[in-house]
Every structure is written in C-alpha cells, then in structure tokens.
N, C-alpha and C positions, 0 to 999 in steps of 0.2 A: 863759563856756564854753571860750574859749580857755585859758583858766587851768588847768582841771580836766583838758583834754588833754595839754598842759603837765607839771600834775604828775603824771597817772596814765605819763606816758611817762618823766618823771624815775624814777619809782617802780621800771618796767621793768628801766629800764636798771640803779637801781641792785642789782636783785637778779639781773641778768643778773651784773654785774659781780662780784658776791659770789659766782654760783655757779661761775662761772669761776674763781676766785682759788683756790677749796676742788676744782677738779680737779688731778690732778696735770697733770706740765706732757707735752706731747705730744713722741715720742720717734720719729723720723724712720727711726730704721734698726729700730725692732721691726713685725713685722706685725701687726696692731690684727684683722684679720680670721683669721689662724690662730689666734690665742689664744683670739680667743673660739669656732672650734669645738672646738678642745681642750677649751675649758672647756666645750662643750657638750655632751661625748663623756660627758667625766668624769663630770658631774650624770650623764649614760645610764644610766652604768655604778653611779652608785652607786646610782639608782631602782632598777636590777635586782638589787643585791645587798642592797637594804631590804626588797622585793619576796620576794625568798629564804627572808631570814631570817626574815621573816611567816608564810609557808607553813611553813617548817620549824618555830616557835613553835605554830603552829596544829594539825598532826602529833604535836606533844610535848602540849602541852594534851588534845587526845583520847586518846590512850595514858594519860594520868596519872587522867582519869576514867572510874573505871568506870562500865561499862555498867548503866542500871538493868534490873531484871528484866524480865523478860516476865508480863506479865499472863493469868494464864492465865482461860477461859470459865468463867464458873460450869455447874452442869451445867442449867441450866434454859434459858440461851442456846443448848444443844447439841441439834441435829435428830438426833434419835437412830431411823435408818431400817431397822438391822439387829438382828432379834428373834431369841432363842433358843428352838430348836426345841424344848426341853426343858422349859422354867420358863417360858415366855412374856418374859424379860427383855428391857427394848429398850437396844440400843448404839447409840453415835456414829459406831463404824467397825467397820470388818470386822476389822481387829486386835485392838481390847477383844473383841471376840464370839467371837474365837478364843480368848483370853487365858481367859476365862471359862470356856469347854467345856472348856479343858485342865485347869482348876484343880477346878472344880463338877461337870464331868461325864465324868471318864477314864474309866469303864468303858465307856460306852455309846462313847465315840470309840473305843478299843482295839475294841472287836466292830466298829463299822463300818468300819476300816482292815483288819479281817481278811475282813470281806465281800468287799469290793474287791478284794483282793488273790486270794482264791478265787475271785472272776469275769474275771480275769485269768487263770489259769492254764487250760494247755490241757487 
C-alpha cells in the first residue's frame, strides 16, 4: 500500500515538475495581475466587435433576400357583408362596393349626387 502512495506521489510530482519547466519563468518587475485585465478588456472588446459585425451580417442577409409575396385570400375566405343596391352583388369592403357602383352603375350614382346636392340648396 505504501508503495502505490509512493509512486502515485512520484508520479505527482513528476508531472508537477514537467509542467513547471513548460511555464515561462516568473518576471518580478512585470504586473501579472494588470496584464491579465488588459487582457480581459481586450477579449471585451473584441466579443463586442464580433457581436457588431453579426448584427451587421444579419441586416445585410435580409436586404439581399427578398421578401416573398403576400398571400392574398381566395375570394371564398372573404365575408363579404356589403351588398349592392342595384344587382344585389355582395363585397368584402365598402371600397370594392364603391369601386363597383362607379364602374357598373354611373348613372344611377350621377342622379343620386344630384339629388343630394338639390336637397342641400336653399
């Protein structure tokens, strides 16, 4: 038993000794503790400026691909709630239903804007 402590302590020692030999040698007039925040400033600075240029690669990536289309509703998905007074036709919005009357039914619009206009005057 004593053996085996023995040499697991030889063993220690000799790779203590090995890794000691492979340091450089210690230097009395450098500070050991400002170098390394220096050196931990720098790693900072250079995460922040990897960080950057990620963002800025990711910004260029999206500019370079176009946007796909827009998916427009087929017309059987579309609640179409606004009916024309005319043809019974139904729309989606009150804009198509306008669109409509101006194109399918100018005259009957033209007399009712002159109604209007003659129940306005005094």
């Amino acid at each position: 038993m004593k053996q085996l402590n023995d040499q697991s302590n030889n063993q220690f020692f000799s790779i203590l000794d090995n890794a000691i030999s492979q340091c450089p040698n210690y230097d009395s007039k450098m500070n050991y503790l400002l170098e390394s925040r220096k050196i931990y400033l720098f790693n900072q600075v250079l995460q922040q400026q990897i960080q950057f240029i990620k963002d800025q690669n990711s910004l260029l990536d999206k500019q370079f691909i176009q946007p796909q289309k827009k998916q427009r509703r087929k017309a059987t998905e579309i609640s179409k709630i606004y009916k024309c007074t005319q043809c019974e036709k139904l729309y989606g919005s009150e804009a198509s239903l306008n669109l409509h009357s101006k194109l399918k039914h100018p005259t009957i619009e033209s007399e009712s804007k002159t109604q209007i206009e003659q129940s306005f005057q005094i």
